[in-house]
C-alpha positions in Angstrom: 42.9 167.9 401.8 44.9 170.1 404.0 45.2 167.8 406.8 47.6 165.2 404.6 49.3 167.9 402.4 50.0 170.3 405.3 50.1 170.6 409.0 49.0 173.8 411.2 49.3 174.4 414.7 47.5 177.4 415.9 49.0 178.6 419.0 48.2 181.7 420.1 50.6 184.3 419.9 51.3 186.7 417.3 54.4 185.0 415.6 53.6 182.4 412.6 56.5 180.3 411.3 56.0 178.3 407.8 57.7 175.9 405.6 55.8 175.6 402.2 58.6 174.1 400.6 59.5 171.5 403.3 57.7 168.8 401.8 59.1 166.3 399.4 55.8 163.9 398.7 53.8 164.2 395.4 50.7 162.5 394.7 51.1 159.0 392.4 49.9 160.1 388.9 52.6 162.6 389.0 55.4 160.4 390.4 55.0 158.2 387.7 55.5 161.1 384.7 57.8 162.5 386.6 61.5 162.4 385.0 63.7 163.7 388.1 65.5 161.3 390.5 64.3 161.5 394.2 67.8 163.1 394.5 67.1 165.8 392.4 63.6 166.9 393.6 65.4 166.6 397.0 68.2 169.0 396.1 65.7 171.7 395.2 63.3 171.1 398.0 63.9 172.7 401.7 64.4 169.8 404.7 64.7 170.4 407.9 62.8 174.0 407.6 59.8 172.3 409.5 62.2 171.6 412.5 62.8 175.4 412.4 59.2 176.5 412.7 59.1 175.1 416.1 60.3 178.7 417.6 56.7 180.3 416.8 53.9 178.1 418.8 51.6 178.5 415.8 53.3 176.9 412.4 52.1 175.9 409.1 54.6 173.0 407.5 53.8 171.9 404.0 54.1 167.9 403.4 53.6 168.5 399.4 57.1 168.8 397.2 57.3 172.1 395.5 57.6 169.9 391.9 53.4 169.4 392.5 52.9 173.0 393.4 55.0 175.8 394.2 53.0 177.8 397.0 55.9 180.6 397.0 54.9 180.9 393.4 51.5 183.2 392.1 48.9 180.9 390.9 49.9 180.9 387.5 53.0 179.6 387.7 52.8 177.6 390.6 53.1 174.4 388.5 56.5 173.4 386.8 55.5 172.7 383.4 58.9 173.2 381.7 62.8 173.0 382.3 63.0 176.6 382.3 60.3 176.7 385.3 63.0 174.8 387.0 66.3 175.4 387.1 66.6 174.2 383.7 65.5 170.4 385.3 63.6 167.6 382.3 61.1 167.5 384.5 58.3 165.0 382.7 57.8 162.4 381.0 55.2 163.6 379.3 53.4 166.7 379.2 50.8 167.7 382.2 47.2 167.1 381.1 44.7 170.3 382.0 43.1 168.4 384.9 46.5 167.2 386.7 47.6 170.5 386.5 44.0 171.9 388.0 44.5 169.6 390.8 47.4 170.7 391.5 46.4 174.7 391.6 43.4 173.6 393.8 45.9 173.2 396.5 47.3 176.2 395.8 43.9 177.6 396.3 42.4 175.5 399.3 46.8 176.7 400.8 45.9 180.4 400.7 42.4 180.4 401.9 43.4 178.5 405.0 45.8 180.6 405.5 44.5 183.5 405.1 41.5 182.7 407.7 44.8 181.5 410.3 46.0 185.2 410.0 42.8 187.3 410.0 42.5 185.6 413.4 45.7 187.0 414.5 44.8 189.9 413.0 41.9 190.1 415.3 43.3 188.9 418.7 46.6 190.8 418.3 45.9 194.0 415.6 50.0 193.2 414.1 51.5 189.7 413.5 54.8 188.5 412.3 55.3 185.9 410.0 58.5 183.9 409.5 58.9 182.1 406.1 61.5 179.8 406.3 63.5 178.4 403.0 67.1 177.2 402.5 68.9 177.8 399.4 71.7 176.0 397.5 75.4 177.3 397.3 77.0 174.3 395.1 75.3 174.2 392.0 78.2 173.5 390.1 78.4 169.8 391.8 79.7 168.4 395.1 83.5 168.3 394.2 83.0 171.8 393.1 84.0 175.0 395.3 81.1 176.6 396.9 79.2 179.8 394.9 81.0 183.0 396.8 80.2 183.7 399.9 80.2 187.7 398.8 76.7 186.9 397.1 76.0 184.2 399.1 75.3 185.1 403.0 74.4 182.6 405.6 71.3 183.6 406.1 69.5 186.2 403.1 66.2 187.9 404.9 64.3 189.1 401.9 61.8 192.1 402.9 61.4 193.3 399.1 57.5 193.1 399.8 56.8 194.4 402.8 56.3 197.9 404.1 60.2 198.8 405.3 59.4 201.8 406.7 56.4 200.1 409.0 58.0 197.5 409.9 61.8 198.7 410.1 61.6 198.1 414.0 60.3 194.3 413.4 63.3 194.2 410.5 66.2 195.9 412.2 65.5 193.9 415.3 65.6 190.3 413.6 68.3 191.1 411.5 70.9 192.7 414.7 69.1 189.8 417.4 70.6 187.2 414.5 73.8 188.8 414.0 74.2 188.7 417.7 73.7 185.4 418.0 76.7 183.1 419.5 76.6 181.1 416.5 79.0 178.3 418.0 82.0 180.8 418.7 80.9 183.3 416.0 78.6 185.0 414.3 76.4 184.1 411.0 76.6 186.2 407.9 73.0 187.7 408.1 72.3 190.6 405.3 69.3 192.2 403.4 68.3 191.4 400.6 71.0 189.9 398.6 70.3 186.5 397.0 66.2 187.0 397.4 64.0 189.8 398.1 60.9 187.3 399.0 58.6 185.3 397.0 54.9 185.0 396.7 54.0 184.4 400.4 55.5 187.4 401.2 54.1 189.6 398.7 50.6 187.7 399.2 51.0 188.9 403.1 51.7 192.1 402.4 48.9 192.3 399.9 46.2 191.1 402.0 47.1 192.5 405.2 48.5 195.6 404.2 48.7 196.8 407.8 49.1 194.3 410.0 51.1 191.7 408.4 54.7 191.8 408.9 56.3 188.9 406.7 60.1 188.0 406.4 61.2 185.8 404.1 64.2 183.9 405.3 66.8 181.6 403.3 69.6 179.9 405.0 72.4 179.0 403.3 72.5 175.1 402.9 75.5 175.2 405.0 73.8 173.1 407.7 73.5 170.2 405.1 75.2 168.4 401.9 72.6 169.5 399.5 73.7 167.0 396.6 73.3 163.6 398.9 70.8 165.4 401.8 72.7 164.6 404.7 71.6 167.0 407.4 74.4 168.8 409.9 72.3 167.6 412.9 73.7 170.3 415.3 73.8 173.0 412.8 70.5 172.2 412.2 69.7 172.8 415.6 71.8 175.7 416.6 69.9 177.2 413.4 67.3 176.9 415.5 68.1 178.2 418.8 69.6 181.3 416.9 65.7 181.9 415.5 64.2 181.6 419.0 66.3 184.4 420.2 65.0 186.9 417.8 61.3 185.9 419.1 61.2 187.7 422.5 62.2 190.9 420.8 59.7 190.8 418.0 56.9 190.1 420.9 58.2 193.3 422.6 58.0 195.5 419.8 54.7 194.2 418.9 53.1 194.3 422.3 54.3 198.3 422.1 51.3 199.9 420.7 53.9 202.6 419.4 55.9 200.4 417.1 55.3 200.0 414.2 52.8 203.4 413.5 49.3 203.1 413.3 
């Protein structure tokens, strides 16, 4: 099951990068109730994030659309069954029958436990591991002749850290989010800030619950300045400069966490 709905490379340092919402396929008998356009599903789904989680040498990328499960979602909701689940989207045809929607949550299920075996063995070779979890997030809503939401709540890149241990990991935090501003993004710098649009979703929290101590999980959203998110046509070298300006905040992270002094045991 996991080997066509998701991909994991287990390198083996301490950094993990994922993109659980990468993935736009869905499994048949739901692509025939389904109501959306490709377009649409598309538009709410996050490309290109699997390029991204090439800075880490151990990354999990998620094949499965978010409109069959939603791993960034708890278990009970992890399934769209209604517009409002949605972004107000007439998602179905028809209404999900019991055992689709089971299928669907055992995914969610079978996700979390190989997940969570991936980081108990960082937790034992390396005590403290850092988890990037990548997203995008839309900025045009209002349609693709329409101006773009404000860029006052709507940062270039929003690193949500509402579920982890701030004060633990502040050096971990403080050091992505400075590394990132620093970055030579082209001739400038990106709009990087705390906390803003999101404050992290499931994974996060889910980290942070089962490894309390030496989990550090930051939940990253770029902007979807690096694409047109209403036909899906990718910015190929703001794509990759995206991705250079993640691999400089990696050597940092590694220093802090080979220091047995940062964070506090």
């Amino acid at each position: 099951m996991g080997e066509s709905t998701w991909s994991i490379v287990a390198g083996k340092g301490p950094l993990v990068a994922t993109a659980i919402h990468n993935g736009h396929t869905i499994r048949d008998e739901l692509r025939a109730l389904s109501a959306l356009a490709e377009s649409d599903r598309l538009r709410e789904e996050d490309p290109f994030t699997d390029e991204w989680t090439t800075v880490a040498d151990t990354r999990v990328v998620v094949h499965q659309s978010r409109f069959e499960v939603d791993l960034n979602r708890p278990r009970e909701k992890a399934v769209y069954l209604r517009p409002e689940d949605a972004w107000g989207l007439n998602l179905w045809k028809e209404p999900l029958g019991p055992e689709m929607v089971d299928l669907s949550l055992s995914l969610h299920d079978s996700f979390y436990a190989e997940l969570k075996q991936l980081l108990k063995k960082k937790e034992k070779s390396h005590k403290r591991f850092v988890l990037f979890d990548l997203h995008s997030y839309n900025h045009r809503r209002a349609g693709p002749e329409a101006p773009p939401a404000a860029q006052e709540e709507n940062p270039e890149v929003n690193v949500g850290t509402g579920n982890l241990d701030r004060e633990r990991w502040g050096p971990v935090v403080e050091s992505f989010l400075s590394t990132l501003r620093g970055f030579d993004f082209g001739g400038r710098h990106l709009d990087v800030r705390e906390n803003v649009k999101f404050k992290g979703g499931y994974l996060s929290k889910w980290v942070q619950e089962n490894f309390p101590r030496s989990g550090c999980a930051l939940a990253i959203e770029f902007k979807k300045f690096f694409m047109d998110e209403w036909t899906g046509e990718p910015a190929r070298e703001t794509v990759e400069m995206i991705r250079q300006a993640l691999a400089s905040t990696v050597s940092p992270i590694l220093d802090i966490l080979s220091n047995e002094a940062s964070p506090n045991p």
